[in-house]
C-alpha positions in Angstrom: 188.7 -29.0 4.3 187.0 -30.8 7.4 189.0 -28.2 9.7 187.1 -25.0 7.3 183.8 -26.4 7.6 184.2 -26.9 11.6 185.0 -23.3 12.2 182.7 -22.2 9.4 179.9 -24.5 11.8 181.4 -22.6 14.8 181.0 -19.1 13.6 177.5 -19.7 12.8 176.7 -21.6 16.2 178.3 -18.2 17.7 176.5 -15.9 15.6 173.4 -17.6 16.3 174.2 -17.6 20.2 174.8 -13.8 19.9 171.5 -13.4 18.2 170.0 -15.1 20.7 171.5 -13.1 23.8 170.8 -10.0 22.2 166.9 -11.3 21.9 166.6 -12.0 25.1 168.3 -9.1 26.3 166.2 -6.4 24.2 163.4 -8.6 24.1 161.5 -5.7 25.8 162.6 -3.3 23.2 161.9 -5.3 20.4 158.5 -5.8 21.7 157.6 -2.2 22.2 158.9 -1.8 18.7 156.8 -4.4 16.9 153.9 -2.9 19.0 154.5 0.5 17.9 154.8 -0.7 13.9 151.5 -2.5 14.4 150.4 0.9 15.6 151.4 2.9 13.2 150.5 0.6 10.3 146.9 0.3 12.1 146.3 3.9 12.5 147.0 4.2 8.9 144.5 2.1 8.0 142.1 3.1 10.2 143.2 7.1 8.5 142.3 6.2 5.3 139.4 4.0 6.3 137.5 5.9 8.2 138.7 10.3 7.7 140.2 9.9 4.0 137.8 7.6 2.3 134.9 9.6 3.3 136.2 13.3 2.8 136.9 12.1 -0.6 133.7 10.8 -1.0 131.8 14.3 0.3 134.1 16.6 -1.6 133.2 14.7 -5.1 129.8 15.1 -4.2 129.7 18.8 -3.4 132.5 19.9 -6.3 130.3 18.8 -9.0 128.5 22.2 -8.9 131.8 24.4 -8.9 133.1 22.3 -11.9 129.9 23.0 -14.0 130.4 27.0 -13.2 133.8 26.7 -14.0 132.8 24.7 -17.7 130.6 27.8 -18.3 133.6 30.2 -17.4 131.1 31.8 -14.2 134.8 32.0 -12.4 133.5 33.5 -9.5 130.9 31.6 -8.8 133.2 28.1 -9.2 135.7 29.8 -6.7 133.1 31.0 -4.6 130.6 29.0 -4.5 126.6 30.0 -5.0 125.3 29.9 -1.1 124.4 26.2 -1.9 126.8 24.7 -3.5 131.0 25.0 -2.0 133.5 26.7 -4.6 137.1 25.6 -5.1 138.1 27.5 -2.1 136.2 26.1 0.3 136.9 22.6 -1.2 140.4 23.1 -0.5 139.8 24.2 3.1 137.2 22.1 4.4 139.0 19.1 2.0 142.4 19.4 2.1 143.1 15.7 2.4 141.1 14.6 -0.5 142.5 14.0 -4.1 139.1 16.4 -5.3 140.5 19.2 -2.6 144.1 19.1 -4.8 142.0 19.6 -7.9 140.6 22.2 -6.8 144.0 23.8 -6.3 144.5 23.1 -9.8 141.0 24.8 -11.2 141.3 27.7 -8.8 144.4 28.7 -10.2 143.5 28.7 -13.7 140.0 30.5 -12.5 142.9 33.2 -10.9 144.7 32.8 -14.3 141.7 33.9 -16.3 140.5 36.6 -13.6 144.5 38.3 -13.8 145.2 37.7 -10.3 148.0 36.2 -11.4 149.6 35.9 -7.8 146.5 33.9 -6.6 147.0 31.7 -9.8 151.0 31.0 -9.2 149.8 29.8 -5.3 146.8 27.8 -6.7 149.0 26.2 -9.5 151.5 25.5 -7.6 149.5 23.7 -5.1 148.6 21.5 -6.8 150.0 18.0 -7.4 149.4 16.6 -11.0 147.9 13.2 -11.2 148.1 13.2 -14.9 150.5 14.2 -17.5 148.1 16.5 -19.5 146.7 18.7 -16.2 150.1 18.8 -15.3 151.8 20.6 -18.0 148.8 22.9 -18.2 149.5 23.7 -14.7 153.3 24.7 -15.1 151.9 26.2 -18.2 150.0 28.4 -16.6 152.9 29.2 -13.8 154.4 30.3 -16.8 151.8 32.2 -17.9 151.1 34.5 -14.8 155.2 35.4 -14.0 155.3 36.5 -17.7 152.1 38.5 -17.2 154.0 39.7 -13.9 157.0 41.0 -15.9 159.0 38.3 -14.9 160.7 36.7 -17.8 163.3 34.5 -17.0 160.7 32.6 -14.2 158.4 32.1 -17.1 160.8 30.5 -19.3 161.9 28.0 -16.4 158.0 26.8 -16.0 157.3 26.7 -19.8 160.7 24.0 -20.1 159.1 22.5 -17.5 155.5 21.9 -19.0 157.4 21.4 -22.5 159.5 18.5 -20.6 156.6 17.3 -18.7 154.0 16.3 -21.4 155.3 16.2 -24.9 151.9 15.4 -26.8 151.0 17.6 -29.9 148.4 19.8 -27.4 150.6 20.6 -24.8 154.3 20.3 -26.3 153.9 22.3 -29.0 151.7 25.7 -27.3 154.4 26.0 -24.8 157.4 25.4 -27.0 155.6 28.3 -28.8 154.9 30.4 -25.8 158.8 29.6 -25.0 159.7 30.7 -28.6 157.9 34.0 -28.1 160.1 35.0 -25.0 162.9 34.4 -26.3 161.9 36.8 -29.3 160.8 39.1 -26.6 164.2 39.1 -25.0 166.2 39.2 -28.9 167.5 35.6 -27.8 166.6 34.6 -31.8 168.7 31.6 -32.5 167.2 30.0 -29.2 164.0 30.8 -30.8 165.0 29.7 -34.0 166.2 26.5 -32.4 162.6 26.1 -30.6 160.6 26.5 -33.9 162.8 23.6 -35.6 161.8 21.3 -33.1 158.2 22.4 -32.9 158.0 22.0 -37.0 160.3 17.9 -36.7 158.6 17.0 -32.9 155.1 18.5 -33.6 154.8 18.5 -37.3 150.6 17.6 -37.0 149.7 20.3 -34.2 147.8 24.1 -35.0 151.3 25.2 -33.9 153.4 23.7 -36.7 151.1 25.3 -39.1 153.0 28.7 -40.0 156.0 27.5 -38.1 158.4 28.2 -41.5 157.0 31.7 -41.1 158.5 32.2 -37.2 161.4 30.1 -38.3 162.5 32.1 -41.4 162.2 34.7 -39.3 164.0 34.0 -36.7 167.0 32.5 -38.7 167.1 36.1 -40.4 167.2 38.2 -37.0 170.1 35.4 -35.8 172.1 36.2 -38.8 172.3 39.8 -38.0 
């Protein structure tokens, strides 16, 4: 037992000799390392201090406008701005650091969305990086939305599972399960639909959407059967 602990205390004294030597040998290094993280962890301060802080606090102030055009559905105008006040657009450019210039991405592509420039609206929407979970699902709703308006089936069906996934509330879950539904209708896919309008009428049994939903359903189960 006595002869254990001795080397045990003998393989710590070397390991701490060897720590040592290595200090004093790369003691250089390591300094020029621990300067360089006080660096970077300075200059990221500093960043967000003194460039992000402030855009943030300019872009809030000049979006204000754009949002109120874009509550009154005056599309261009809250993309484009009105010669005083800055649209989405140039939010985005002049802001792109801010949190308000990434929510501009998010209402300039559902401005695109309503407008049918539905290319516009997929590079808006996609831009944009959701904060919540309700803005979120609306944006990959909306993805959705323009590649089906595009012709492009299968695309929409992979961003309406994603919104449905994303936010499963009785506003969100339920449209896009719907939306989903109706593709695969579109497509003759009827026990997938039939299988989407179940869940909608046990997950979502209070929403608008649940409504009719034995209507689709019945539907549905007959044009599976066939």
């Amino acid at each position: 037992m006595a002869k254990k602990k001795e080397e045990t205390d003998l393989d710590i004294s070397e390991t701490i000799n060897k720590t040592e030597k290595y200090l004093d040998e790369n003691k250089r290094s390591l300094s020029i390392i621990g300067i360089a993280i006080l660096v970077i962890v300075g200059g990221y301060f500093l960043y967000n201090l003194y460039w992000v802080k402030p855009q943030e606090t300019s872009a809030q102030k000049e979006m204000f406008m754009a949002e109120r055009y874009f509550g009154t559905d005056s599309l261009d105008l809250a993309l484009n701005g009105d010669g005083n006040y800055p649209g989405f657009l140039e939010i985005i450019e002049n802001y792109g650091s801010s949190k308000s210039a990434n929510l501009a991405h998010y209402y300039a592509g559902i401005c695109f969305l309503k407008k049918g420039q539905f290319e516009s609206a997929i590079e808006y929407l996609s831009g944009y990086d959701a904060e919540d979970d309700l803005s979120g699902a609306v944006a990959l709703g909306g993805i959705g939305d323009a590649h089906l308006e595009l012709g492009d089936e299968e695309k929409a069906i992979k961003f309406y599972r994603k919104a449905i996934g994303w936010d499963k509330n009785y506003f969100t879950g339920g449209i896009y399960s719907m939306k989903l539904a109706m593709v695969y209708e579109m497509q003759g896919k009827w026990q997938e639909a039939a299988d989407l309008y179940k869940r909608i009428k046990e997950d979502y049994p209070e929403s608008s959407d649940a409504k009719d939903i034995d209507r689709f359903l019945t539907r549905a189960e007959l044009m599976a059967a066939k």
